[in-house]
C-alpha positions as CSV (number, residue, x, y, z in Angstrom):
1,X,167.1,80.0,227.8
2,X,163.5,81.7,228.9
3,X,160.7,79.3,229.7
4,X,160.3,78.1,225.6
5,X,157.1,75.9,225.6
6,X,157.1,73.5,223.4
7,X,154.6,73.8,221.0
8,X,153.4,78.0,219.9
9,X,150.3,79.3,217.8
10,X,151.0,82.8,216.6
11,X,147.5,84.6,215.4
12,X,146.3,87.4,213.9
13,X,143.4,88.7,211.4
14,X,144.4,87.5,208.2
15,X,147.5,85.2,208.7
16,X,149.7,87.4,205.8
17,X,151.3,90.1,207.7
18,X,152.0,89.7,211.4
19,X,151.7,86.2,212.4
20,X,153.4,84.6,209.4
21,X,156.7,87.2,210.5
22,X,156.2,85.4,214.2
23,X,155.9,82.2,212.8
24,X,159.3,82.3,210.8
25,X,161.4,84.5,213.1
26,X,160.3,82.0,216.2
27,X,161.8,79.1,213.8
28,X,164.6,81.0,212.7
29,X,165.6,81.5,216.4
30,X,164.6,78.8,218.2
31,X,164.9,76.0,215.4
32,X,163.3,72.7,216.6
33,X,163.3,73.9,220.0
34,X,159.4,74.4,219.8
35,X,156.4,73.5,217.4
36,X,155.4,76.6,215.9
37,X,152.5,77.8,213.8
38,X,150.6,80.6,212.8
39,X,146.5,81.5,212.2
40,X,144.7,84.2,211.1
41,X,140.5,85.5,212.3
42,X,140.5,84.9,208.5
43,X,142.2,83.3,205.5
44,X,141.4,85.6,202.4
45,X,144.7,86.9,202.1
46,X,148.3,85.5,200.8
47,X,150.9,86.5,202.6
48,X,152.1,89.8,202.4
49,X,154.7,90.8,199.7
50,X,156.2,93.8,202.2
51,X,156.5,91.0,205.2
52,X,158.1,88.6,202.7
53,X,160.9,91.6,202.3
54,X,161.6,92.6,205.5
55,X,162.0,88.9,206.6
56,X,163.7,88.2,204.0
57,X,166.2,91.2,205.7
58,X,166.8,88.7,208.7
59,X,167.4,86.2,206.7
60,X,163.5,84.4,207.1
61,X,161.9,83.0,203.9
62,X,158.2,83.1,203.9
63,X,157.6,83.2,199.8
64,X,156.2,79.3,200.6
65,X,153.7,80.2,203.9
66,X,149.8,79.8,203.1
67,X,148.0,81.7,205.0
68,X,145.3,79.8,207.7
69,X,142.5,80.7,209.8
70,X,141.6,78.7,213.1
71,X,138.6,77.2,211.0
72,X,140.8,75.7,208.5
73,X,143.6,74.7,211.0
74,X,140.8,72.3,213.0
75,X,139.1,71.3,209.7
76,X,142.4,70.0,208.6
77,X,142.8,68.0,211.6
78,X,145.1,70.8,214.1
79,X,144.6,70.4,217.3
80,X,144.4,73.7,218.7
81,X,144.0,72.8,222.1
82,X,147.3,71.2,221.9
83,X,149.4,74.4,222.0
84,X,151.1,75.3,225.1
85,X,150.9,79.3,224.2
86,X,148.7,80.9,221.7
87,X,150.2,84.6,221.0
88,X,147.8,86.9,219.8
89,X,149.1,89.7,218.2
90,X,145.7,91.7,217.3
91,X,142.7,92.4,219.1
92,X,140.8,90.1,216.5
93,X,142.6,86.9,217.3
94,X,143.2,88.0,221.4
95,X,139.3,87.8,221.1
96,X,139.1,84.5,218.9
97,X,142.3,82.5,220.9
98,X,140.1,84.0,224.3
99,X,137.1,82.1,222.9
100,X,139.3,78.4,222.6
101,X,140.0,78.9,226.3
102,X,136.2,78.4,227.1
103,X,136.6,74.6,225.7
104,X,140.7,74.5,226.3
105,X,143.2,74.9,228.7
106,X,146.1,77.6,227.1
107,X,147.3,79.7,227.6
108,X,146.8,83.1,225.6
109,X,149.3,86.2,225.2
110,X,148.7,89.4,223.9
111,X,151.4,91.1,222.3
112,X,149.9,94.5,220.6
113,X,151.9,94.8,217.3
114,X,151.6,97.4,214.8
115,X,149.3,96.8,212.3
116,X,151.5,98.2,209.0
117,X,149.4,98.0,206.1
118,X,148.0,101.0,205.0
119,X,150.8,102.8,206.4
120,X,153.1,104.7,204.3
121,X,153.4,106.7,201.0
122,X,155.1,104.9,198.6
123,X,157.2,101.9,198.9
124,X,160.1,102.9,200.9
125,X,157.5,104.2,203.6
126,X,155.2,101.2,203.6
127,X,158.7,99.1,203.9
128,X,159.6,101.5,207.3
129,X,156.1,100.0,208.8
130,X,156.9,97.1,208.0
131,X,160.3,96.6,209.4
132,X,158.7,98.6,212.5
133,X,155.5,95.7,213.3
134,X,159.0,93.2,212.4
135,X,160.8,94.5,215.0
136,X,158.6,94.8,217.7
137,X,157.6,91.4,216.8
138,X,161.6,90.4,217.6
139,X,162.2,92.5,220.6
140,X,158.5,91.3,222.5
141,X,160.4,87.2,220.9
142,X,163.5,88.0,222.4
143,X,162.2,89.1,225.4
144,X,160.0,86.3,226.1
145,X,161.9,83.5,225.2
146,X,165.3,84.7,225.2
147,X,168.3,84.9,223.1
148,X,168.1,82.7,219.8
149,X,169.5,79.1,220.3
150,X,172.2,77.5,218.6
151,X,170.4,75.5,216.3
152,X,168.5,78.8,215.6
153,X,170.1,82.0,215.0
């Protein structure tokens, strides 16, 4: 297996679309191997019916995630500087998990993954984004931390 850390923050603006499909695909394929959460810039979304669906594809469930921001995550007691890797996957939250580094040591990632909402006529379309910021999501996963562990996938 890759270098897993042991504990992973995925981010992004509103904590409904990109990061929540990071959150559940990294405990889908990795299983207890590593702490894993996931924070938004903002929290004034739910998470996003089209991500729900295209997880649910790969087997994920994320009808039960509530969306975060960093704000709420330290209000309700998160540590934030105890995360070995923060993964940004916009350049909102590559800006905000920069900003934690001034007062922590992490380590921060940028993985630039399609933003899908908005995209797409009709739902069939908007699902083909969706599935698209999904995958990339997987391949840059795989990638990194290598194939899924038995307890996993």
């Amino acid at each position: 297996m890759a270098d897993l850390p042991h504990s992973v923050l995925f981010c992004c603006d509103h904590n409904a679309v990109r990061s929540p499909m990071a959150e559940g695909m990294m405990k889908k394929f990795y299983g207890q191997a590593a702490y894993v959460q996931s924070a938004g810039v903002y929290n004034d979304m739910e998470v996003d019916g089209f991500s729900v669906a295209v997880c649910a594809e790969l087997g994920i469930e994320l009808e039960r995630h509530r969306s975060r921001s960093f704000d709420e995550m330290e209000e309700w007691g998160d540590d934030l500087s105890g995360f070995d890797l923060v993964v940004a996957l916009s350049p909102a939250s590559q800006r905000r998990a920069l900003e934690l580094t001034r007062f922590f040591h992490l380590d921060v990632e940028y993985w630039p993954i399609l933003d899908p909402t908005g995209l797409g006529e009709g739902r069939e379309a908007k699902l083909a984004s969706y599935r698209e910021a999904r995958d990339q999501i997987k391949a840059r996963m795989l990638a990194r931390f290598g194939p899924p562990t038995e307890d996993g996938a």
